[in-house]
C-alpha positions as CSV (number, residue, x, y, z in Angstrom):
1,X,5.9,-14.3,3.6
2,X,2.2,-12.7,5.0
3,X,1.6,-8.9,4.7
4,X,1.7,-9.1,8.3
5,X,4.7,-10.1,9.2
6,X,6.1,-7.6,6.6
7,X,4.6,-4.5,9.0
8,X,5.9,-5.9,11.9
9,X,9.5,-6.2,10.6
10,X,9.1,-2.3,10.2
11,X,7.1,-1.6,13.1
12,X,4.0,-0.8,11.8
13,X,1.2,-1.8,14.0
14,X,-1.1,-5.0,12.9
15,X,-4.0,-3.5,12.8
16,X,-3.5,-1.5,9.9
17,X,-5.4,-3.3,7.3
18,X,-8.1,-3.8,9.9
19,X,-9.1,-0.1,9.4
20,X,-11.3,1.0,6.5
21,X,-10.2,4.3,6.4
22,X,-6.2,2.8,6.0
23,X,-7.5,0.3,3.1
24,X,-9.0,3.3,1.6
25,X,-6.2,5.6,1.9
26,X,-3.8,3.1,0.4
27,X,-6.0,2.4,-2.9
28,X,-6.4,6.0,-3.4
29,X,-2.5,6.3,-2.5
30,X,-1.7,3.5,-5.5
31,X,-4.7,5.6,-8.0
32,X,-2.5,8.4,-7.3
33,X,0.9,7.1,-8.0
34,X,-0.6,5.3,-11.3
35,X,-1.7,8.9,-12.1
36,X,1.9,10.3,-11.7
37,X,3.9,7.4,-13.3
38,X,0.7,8.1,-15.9
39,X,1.5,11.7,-16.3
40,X,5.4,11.2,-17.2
41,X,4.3,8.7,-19.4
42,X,2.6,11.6,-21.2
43,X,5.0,13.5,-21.1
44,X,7.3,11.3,-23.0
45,X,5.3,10.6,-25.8
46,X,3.9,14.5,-26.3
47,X,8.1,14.9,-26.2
48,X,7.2,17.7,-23.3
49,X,5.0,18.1,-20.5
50,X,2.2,19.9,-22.3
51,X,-1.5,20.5,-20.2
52,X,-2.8,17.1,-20.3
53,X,0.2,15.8,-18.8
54,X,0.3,18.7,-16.1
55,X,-3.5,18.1,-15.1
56,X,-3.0,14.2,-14.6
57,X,-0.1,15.2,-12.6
58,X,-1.8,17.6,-10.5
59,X,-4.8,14.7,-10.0
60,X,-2.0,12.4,-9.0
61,X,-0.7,14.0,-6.5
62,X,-4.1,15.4,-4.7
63,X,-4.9,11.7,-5.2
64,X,-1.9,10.6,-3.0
65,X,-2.3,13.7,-0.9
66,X,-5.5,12.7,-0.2
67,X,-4.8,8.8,0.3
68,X,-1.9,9.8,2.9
69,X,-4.8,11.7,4.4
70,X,-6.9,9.3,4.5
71,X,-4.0,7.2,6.3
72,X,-3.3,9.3,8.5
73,X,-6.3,10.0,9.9
């Protein structure tokens, strides 16, 4: 099935790959949920969520912050 017919079985208008600023938004969106699922990776291997973990975490979510952003504007 094409990516397009997958947005308009939910609604979404057609254009929305046509837009830069949407592509954008959604490869900073998936950078920032890498750096999330990254950060609990972490997390289980230092057994806690020690500073490294907490700062990729942080970065992954201003990273997906920013890519809805992005998105949304």
């Amino acid at each position: 099935m094409d990516i397009a017919l997958w947005f308009a079985a939910v609604g979404a208008p057609g254009s929305f790959w046509d837009s830069p600023s949407n592509v954008s938004g959604m490869v900073v969106l998936g950078f920032g949920v890498a750096a999330i699922a990254l950060s609990f990776g972490l997390a289980k291997v230092f057994k806690r969520f020690n500073g490294e973990a907490w700062l990729v975490l942080a970065a992954g979510l201003a990273l997906s912050g920013y890519g809805i952003w992005r998105m949304a504007g």
